[in-house]
C-alpha positions in Angstrom: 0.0 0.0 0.0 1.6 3.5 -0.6 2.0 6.6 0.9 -1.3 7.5 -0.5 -3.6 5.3 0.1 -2.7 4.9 3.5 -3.2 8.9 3.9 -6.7 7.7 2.5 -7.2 4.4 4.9 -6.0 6.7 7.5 -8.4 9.3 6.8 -11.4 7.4 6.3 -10.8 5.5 9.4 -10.8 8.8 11.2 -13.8 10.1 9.9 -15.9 6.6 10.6 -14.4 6.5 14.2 -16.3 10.3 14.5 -19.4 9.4 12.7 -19.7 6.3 15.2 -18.7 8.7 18.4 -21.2 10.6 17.8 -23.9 8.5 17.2 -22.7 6.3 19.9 -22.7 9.7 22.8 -25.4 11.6 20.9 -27.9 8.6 19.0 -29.4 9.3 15.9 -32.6 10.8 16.0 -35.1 8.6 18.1 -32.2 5.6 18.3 -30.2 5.7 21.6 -27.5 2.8 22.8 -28.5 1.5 26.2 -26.0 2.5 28.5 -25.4 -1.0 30.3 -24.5 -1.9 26.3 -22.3 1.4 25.8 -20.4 0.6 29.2 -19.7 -3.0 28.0 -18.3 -2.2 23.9 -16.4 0.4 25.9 -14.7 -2.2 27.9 -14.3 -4.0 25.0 -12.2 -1.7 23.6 -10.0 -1.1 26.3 -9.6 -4.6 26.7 -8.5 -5.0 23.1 -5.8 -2.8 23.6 -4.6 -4.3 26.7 -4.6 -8.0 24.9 -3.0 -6.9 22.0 -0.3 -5.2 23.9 0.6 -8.1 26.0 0.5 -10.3 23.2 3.6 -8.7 21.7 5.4 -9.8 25.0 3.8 -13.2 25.5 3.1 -13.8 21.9 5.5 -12.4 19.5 8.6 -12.3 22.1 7.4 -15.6 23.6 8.2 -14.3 27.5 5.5 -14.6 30.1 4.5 -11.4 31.9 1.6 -11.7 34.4 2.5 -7.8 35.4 0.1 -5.9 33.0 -2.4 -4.5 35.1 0.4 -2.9 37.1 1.6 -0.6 34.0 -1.7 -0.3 33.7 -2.4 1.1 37.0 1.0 3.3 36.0 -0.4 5.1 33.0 -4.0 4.9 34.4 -3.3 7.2 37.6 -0.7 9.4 36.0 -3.5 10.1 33.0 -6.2 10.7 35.3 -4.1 12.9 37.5 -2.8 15.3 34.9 -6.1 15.4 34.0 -7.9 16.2 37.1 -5.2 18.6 38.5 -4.0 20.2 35.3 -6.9 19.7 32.4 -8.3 22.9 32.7 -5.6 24.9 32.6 -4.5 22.6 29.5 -7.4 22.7 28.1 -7.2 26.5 28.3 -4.1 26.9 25.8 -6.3 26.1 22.6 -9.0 28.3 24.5 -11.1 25.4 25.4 -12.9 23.6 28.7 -13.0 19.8 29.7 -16.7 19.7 28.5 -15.4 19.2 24.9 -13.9 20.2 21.6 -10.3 20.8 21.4 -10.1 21.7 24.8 -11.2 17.8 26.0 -9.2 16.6 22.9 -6.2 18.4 23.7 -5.8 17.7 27.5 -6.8 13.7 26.8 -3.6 13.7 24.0 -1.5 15.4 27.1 -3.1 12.7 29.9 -2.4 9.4 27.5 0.9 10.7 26.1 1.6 11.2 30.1 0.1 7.9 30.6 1.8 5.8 28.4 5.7 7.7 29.1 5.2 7.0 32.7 3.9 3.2 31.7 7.4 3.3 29.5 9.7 4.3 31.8 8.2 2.0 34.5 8.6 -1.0 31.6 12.2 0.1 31.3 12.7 0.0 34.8 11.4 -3.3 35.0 12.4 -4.7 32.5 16.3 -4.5 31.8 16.8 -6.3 35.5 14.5 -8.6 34.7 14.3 -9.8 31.1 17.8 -11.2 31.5 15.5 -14.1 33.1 13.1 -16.6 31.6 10.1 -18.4 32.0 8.5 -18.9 35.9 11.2 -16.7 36.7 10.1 -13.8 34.9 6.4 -13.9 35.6 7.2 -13.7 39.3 9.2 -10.8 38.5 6.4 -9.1 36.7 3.5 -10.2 39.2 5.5 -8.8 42.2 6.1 -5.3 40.3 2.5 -5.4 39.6 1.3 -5.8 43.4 4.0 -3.4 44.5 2.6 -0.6 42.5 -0.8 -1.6 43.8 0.3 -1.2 46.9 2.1 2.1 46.6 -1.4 3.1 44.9 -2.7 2.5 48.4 -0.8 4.5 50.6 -1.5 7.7 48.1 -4.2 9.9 49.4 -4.1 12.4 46.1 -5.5 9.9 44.1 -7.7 8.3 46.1 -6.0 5.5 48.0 -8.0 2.5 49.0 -11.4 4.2 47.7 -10.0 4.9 43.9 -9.4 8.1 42.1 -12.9 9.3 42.3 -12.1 12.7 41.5 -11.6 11.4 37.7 -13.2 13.9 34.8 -15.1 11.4 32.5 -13.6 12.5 28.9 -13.2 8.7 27.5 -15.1 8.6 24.3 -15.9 5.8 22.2 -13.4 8.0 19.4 -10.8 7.1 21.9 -10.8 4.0 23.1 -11.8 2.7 19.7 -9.1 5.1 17.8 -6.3 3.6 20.8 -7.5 0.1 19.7 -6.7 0.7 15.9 -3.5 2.5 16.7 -2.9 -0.4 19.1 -3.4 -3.6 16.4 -1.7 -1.5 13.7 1.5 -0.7 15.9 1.9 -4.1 16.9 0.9 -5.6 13.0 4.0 -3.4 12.0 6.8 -4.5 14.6 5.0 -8.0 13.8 6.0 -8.0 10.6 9.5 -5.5 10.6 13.1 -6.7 11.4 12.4 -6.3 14.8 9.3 -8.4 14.8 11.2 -11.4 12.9 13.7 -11.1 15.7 11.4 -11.2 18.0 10.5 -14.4 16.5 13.7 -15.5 16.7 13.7 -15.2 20.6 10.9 -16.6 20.8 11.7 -19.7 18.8 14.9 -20.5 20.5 17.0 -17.5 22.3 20.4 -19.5 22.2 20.4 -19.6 18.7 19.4 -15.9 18.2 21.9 -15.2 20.5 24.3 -17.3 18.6 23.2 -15.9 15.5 24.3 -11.9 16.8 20.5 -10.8 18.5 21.1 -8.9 21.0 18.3 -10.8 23.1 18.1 -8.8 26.0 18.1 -5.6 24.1 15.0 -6.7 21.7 13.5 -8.1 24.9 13.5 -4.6 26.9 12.1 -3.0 23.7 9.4 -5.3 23.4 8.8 -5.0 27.0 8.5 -0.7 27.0 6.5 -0.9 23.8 4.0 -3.0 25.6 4.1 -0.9 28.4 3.3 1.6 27.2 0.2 0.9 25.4 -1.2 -0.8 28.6 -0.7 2.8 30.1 -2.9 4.1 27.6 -5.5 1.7 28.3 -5.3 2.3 32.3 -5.4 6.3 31.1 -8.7 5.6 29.0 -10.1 3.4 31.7 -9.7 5.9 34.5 -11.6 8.5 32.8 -14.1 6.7 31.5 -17.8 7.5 32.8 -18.7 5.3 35.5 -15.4 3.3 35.9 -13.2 4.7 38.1 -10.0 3.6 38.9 -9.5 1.2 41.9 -6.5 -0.7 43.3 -8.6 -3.5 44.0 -9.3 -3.7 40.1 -6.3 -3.7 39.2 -4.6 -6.4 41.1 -3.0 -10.1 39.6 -6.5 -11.0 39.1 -6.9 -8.4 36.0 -3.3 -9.6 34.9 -4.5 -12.9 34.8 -7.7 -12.3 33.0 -5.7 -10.2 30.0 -3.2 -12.9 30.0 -6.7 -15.6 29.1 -8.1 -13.2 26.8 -4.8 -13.7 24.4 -4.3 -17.4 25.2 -7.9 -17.8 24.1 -7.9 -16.1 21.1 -4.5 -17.6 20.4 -1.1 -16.6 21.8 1.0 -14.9 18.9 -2.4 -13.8 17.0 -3.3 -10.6 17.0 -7.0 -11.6 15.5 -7.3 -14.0 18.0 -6.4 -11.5 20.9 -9.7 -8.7 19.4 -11.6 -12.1 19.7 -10.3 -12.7 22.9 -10.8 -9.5 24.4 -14.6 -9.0 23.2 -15.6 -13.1 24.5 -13.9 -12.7 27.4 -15.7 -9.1 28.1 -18.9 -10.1 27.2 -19.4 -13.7 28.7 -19.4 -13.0 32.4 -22.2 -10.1 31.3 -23.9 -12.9 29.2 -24.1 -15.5 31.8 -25.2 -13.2 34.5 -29.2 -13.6 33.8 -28.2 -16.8 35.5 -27.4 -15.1 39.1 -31.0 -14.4 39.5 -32.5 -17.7 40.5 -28.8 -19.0 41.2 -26.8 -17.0 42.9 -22.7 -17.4 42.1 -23.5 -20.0 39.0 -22.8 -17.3 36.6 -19.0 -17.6 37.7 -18.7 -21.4 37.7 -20.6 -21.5 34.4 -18.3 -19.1 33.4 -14.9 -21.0 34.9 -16.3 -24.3 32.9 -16.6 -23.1 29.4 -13.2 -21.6 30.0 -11.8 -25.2 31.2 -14.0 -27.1 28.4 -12.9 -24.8 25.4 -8.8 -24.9 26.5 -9.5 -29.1 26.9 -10.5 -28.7 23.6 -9.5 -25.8 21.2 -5.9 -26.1 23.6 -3.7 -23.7 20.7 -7.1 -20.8 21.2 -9.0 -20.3 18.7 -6.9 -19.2 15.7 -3.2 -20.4 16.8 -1.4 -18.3 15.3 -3.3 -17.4 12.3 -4.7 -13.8 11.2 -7.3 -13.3 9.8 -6.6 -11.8 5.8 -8.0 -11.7 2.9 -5.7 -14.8 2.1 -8.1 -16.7 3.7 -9.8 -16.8 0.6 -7.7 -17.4 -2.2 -7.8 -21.0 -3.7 -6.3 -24.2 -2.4 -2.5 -24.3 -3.5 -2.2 -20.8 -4.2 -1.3 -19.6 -0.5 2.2 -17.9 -0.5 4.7 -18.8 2.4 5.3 -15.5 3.9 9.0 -13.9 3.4 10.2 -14.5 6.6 9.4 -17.6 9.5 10.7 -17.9 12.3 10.9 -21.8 11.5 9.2 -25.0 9.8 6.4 -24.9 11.9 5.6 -21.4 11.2 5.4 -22.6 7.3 3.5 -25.8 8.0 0.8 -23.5 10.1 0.5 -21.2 6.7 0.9 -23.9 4.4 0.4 -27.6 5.6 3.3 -28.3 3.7 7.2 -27.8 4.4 8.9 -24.9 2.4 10.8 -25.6 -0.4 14.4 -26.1 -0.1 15.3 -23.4 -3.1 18.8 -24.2 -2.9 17.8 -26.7 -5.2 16.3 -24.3 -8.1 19.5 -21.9 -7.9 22.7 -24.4 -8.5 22.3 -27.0 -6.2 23.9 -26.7 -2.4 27.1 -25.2 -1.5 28.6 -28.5 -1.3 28.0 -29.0 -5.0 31.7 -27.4 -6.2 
């Protein structure tokens, strides 16, 4: 795609995003969304930024990182408190108030980009001790971070404490969290696919021999890691001033960790299709299931525990693997291309269901030929 039509793509996306905001705030003449179901795609969204950005750790760096609510709770607070203590007078440089317009447009760009450099520079700090680990190791690492900044959260009184930041300014709008998404899945589409993302792959397929091969492991790691970050502290910053949904330590605990970490091994860890789908089941079953609290009370939760257990017994790789969803879905049988870089057989055989083709053969013969 050139430079042009992506100015378009870019464009048009923008311009939908709006339309949808506003029917989604406003309605459309005598059509208004329920707010139960507006509070619920809202989550969705957030959510699908949250799962996408932890699949780039856990999926396309193959590391395990149970911390992400905790840069979530990073960028979340430090959004909503630049917001609450300095939005107005931010909002005042374009001549603007927190009501909307440019004034909300420009102090939520100051609040997220806030958000999501404090999310960074928490990722960094994190993550150069501790990336030099693997495995078990690692996720320790992460889930004590994530409870230690839960706990600092506590012991704050100017942003709430134990109660939550109630003080937050609701300027969250569907444009956002929906715009955030897109940005989100495109970002991570890109690194997937870049020099980066194919060393990424590399780690992720066997570290030793990226190492061997002249990755700098550690160095792609920690990149990975503050990229994620990042993005997660964009999704706290939406959540925190999102109507309704306040921010509260005792959200944002391992529990919420976990439950971002199911969403991507549901849809499928290393597919960022499979994280959306993820994200959106995962958000709306427990609302789904809960007619089934009125004449039961707590079933909603075990029904909701089962079909987790039943569906990883099995549909164990989620449910695209690590497949995307494209347009090549539909091209004949025999016709698929193997995509220019893999990170090994089993990549091609997941595209394909056939081993790539030794070319060495179609150029010469081997090196061993001569």
């Amino acid at each position: 795609m050139g430079p042009a039509r992506k100015a378009v793509a870019l464009i048009g996306t923008i311009a939908l995003l709006a339309a949808l905001s506003h029917v989604f705030e406003s309605g459309l003449g005598d059509f208004q969304i329920n707010p139960y179901y507006a509070r619920i795609i809202n989550l969705i969204g957030i959510n699908i930024t949250l799962a996408v950005s932890l699949n780039l750790i856990n999926g396309l760096a193959g590391q395990f990182s149970i911390g992400h609510a905790g840069f979530m709770a990073v960028g979340g607070y430090t959004a909503t408190y630049v917001t609450v203590y300095f939005g107005a007078s931010i909002a005042g440089w374009v001549g603007g108030t927190l009501n909307g317009g440019a004034g909300a447009f420009v102090a939520m760009t100051v609040s997220l980009a806030a958000g999501a450099s404090a999310a960074a520079l928490a990722g960094l700090l994190v993550g150069v001790p501790s990336l030099r680990l693997k495995g078990d190791y690692l996720a320790i690492v992460t889930l004590g971070f994530g409870e230690i900044i839960r706990v600092i959260i506590l012991n704050i009184p100017s942003v709430g404490g134990a109660t939550g930041f109630t003080d937050a300014i609701p300027i969250t709008t569907f444009f956002w969290i929906f715009g955030v998404a897109a940005a989100t899945i495109a970002i991570v589409r890109n690194i997937a696919r870049s020099t980066f993302g194919r060393a990424l792959s590399a780690i992720r397929g066997d570290e030793i021999a990226a190492e061997a091969m002249g990755i700098r492991t550690t160095r792609y790691k920690v990149m990975a890691f503050v990229v994620s970050s990042a993005l997660a502290g964009v999704a706290g910053g939406l959540s925190g001033q999102l109507f309704a949904n306040p921010l509260n330590p005792q959200n944002l605990n391992f529990v919420k960790s976990i439950e971002v970490v199911v969403m991507i091994v549901l849809g499928g860890i290393g597919s960022i299709t499979g994280a959306v789908i993820g994200a959106a089941t995962l958000t709306v079953l427990p609302e789904a299931l809960r007619g089934f609290d009125q004449q039961f009370p707590g079933l909603r939760m075990v029904l909701y525990a089962l079909l987790l257990i039943l569906f990883m017994i099995f549909r164990p790789q989620g449910l695209f693997g690590r497949k995307e969803f494209g347009w090549t879905w539909l091209r004949l049988p025999g016709r698929t291309k193997i995509p220019v870089a893999l990170s090994d057989v089993a990549d091609a055989r997941q595209h394909t269901g056939r081993r790539p083709v030794d070319r060495r053969s179609t150029l010469g013969g081997s090196d061993t030929d001569e």
